[in-house]
N, C-alpha and C positions, 0 to 999 in steps of 0.2 A: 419751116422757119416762120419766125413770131414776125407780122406785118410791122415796122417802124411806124410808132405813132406821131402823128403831126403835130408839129412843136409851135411857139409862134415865131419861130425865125420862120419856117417856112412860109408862114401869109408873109411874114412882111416884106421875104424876095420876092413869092411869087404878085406880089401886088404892086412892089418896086415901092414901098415905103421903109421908113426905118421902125424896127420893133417898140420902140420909145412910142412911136405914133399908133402902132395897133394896140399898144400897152393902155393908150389912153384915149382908145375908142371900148376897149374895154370895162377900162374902168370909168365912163363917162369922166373923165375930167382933165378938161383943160380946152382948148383948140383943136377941132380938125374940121379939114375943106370937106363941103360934102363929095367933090368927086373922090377924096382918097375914102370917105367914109363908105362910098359907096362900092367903091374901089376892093377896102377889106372885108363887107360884106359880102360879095359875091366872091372871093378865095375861100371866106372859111366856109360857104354852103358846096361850093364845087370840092375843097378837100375835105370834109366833113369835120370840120376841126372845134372840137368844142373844149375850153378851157377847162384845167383843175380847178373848180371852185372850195374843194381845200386848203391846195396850198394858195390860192387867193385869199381865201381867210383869214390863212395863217401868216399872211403877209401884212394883213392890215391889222391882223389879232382882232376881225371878223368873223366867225364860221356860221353864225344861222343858227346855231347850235343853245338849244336852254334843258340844265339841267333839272332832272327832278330829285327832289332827295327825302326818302320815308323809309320810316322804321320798319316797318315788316308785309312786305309782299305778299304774306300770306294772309293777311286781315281781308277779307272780300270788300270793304271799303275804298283800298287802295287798287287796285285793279280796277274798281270800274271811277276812280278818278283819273286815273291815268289815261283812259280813254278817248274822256272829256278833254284830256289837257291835250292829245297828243292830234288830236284831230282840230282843235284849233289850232295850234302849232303845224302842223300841214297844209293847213289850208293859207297861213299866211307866209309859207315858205322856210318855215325852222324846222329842224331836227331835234330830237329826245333824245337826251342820255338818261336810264335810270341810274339811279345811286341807293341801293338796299342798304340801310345802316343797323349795326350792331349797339349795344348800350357802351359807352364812352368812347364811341367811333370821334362825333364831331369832337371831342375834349382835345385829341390828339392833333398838332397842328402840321402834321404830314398831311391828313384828310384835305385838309382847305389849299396845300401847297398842290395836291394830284390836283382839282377840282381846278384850281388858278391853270396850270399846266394846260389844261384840257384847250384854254382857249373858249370857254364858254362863254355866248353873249349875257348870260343870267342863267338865276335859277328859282323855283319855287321850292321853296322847305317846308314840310308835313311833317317834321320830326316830334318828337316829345320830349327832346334833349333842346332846352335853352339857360345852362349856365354863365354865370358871369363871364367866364372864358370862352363860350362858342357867340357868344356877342361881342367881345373882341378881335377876336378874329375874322367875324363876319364883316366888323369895321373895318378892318384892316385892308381887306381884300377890295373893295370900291368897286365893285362888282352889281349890276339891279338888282334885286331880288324881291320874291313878295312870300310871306307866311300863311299858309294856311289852317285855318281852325284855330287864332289865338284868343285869348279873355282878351274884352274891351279895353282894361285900366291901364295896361302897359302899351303904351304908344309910340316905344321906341324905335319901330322900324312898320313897313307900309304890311298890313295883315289883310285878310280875306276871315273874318271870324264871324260867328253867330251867336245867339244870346243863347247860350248853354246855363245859365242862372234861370232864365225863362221855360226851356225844356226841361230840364230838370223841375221845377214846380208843378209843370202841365203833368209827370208824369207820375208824382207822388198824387196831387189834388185825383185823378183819376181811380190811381189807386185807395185813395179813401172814397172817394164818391162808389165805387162798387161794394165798398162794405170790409174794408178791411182794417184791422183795428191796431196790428203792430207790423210795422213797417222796417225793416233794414234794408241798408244800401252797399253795395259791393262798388265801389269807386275803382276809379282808374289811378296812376299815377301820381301820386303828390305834386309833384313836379313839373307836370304838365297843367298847364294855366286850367284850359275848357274842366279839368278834371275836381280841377277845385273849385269854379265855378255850380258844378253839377252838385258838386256837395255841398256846397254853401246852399243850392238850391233846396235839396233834400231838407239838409239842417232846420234850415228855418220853418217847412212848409210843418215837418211834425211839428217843431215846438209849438207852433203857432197854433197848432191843434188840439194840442194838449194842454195850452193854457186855455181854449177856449171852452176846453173840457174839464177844466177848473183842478186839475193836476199841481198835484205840492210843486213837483220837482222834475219840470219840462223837460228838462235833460236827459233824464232818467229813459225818456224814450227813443232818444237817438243810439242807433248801432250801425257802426260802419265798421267795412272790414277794406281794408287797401287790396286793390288785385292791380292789376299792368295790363290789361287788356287783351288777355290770350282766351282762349275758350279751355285752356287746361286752369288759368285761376278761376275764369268761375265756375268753373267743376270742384275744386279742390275747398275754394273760402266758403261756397255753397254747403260744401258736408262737415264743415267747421263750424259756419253759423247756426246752422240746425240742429246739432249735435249740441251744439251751447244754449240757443234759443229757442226751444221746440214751439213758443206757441205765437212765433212770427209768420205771419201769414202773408206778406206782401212782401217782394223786394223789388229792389228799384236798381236795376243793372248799370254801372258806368258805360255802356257798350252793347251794343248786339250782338258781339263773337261770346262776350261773358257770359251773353243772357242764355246763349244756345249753352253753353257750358253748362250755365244752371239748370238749365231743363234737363239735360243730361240726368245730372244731379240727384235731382228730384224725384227722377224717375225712378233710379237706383235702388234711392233712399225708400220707394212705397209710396211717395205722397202721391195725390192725383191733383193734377194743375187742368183747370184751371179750381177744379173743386174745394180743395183743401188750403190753396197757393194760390195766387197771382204773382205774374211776372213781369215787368215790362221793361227791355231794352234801353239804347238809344245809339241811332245813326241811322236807320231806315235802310240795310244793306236787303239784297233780295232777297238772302240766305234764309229771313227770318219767316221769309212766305212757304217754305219750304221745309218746314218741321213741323212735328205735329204733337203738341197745337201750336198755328201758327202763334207768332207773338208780338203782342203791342207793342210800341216804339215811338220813338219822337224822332219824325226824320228830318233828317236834313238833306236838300239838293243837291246830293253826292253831284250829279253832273253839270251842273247851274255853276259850283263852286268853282271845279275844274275851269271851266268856259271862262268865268271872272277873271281867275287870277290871273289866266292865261294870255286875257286882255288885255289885263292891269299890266302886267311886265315884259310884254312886247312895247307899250305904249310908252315905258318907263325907258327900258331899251332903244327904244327912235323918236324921245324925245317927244313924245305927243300925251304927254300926262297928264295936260289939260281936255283929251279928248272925250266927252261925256255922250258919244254918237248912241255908242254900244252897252248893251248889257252891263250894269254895275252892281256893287254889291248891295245897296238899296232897297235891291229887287230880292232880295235872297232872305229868306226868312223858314224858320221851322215848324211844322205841324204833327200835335199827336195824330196816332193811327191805330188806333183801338183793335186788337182781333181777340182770337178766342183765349188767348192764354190770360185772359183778365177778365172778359165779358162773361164768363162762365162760373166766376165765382163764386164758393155761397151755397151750389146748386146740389142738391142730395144731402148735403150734409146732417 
């Protein structure tokens, strides 16, 4: 037979107070004489009686509890952010819920009613889904939360983002600076702010090359192809591009799961990278040190970010928004990282 677990009626007979009063040495609030405080403390060490801090939670619609919410678990960028998130979140006494979403998950507004349900003290959102409608509903819900990896110009709601306009140039400029002379870009989602940024980045850095290279008709050198950030698009827009542009010798990946795609690709296809091809990524995930050839990238502090935003919405959470103690996004900044899949350029040809 299953031991009966100690309740708190039982401190408060055995302590000879009424459970209102251990209710509310519990919950620090309100009145108690130190002899009964000290009174309930030595019942609940002698019964071993340690309260639900669930259903505690769920009483005050408390739980310690912050969601995380991304699109695909499989990107190796999201694993090693979650990490970062979940290990500050432990260390100041909250729990992780993941939340893996599908494409028009958030649109639907059962999503945000489960998520209310949950009780959750907040959440951070890594999605690439922000329509007019999952913005209202994010309103709706009154809920902390903090965004990560948004474009600078939308300021509607508190972001953790990086100048993806800036890495995307570092990543083109590099790719010309080794010697490459036609450039395309395999982009991420339209739809996703960083994505458009990257391109805009792209965009401008050829044209700007081509007019300095005194080109009729600057445009004429932009090629972009839309992917979604899987390593099966840029496998697939890689042997599109190619097959349409044979004598593009540089691309500029929205992504590092794309770029490993591309190399896939490439390889496939006969070309040799870095010889015939450069490639260069971006996110800085580990994956990319681990193909061959490895591949250049503009990274970002996958675990920096994490750490931040994990700050930012605990802080936002307990009311301490003004706290500038710790680690902020300030500090968080991108760096190209040059390897062989670029550096190598050129070479035999």
């Amino acid at each position: 037979m299953r031991e009966k677990q100690t309740t708190i009626r039982d401190v408060a007979k055995e302590a000879g107070v009424s459970v209102a009063t251990v209710s509310r040495y519990l919950n620090n609030n309100g009145y108690i004489s130190q002899k009964a405080e000290m009174k309930i403390r030595e019942v609940m060490e002698r019964l071993n009686y340690h309260p639900n801090e669930i259903a505690r939670g769920l009483a005050k619609k408390k739980t310690r509890t912050i969601a995380l919410i991304i699109p695909d678990i499989t990107n190796p960028f999201f694993p090693e952010l979650v990490v970062a998130i979940e290990e500050v979140a432990k260390s100041k006494g909250y729990s992780i819920i993941l939340v893996n979403t599908q494409v028009g998950d958030m649109d639907d507004n059962h999503f945000w009613t489960q998520l209310q349900n949950r009780y959750v003290d907040g959440f951070i959102l890594a999605s690439f889904e922000m329509s007019e409608k999952v913005i209202k509903a994010i309103e709706k819900l009154k809920i902390p939360f903090v965004r990560i990896d948004r474009a600078a110009e939308n300021n509607t709601f508190d972001s953790i983002g990086l100048d993806n306009y800036k890495g995307a140039k570092l990543a083109v400029e590099h790719l010309i600076e080794v010697g490459c002379k036609k450039i395309a870009h395999i982009s991420g989602p339209k739809s996703y702010p960083p994505s458009s940024e990257r391109k805009r980045g792209y965009v401008e850095t050829v044209t700007d090359r081509a007019v300095g290279d005194g080109k009729s008709s600057p445009e004429d050198t932009v090629i972009v192809y839309e992917g979604d950030f899987t390593l099966e698009s840029g496998k697939l827009l890689t042997q599109l591009l190619m097959n349409q542009h044979k004598d593009v010798d540089g691309i500029f990946l929205g992504n590092d799961l794309m770029a490993i795609g591309s190399l896939k690709a490439l390889k496939l296809m006969g070309y040799q990278v870095p010889q015939e091809i450069a490639i260069i990524g971006f996110d800085g995930i580990k994956l990319t040190e681990m193909v061959e050839p490895e591949i250049s990238t503009v990274e970002q502090p996958i675990y920096d970010i994490g750490v931040v935003s994990t700050n930012k919405l605990i802080r936002k959470i307990e009311g301490l928004e003004n706290d500038k103690s710790i680690l902020d996004e300030t500090s968080l900044d991108i760096r190209l990282v040059t390897r062989q899949s670029t550096l190598g350029f050129g070479k035999y040809r």
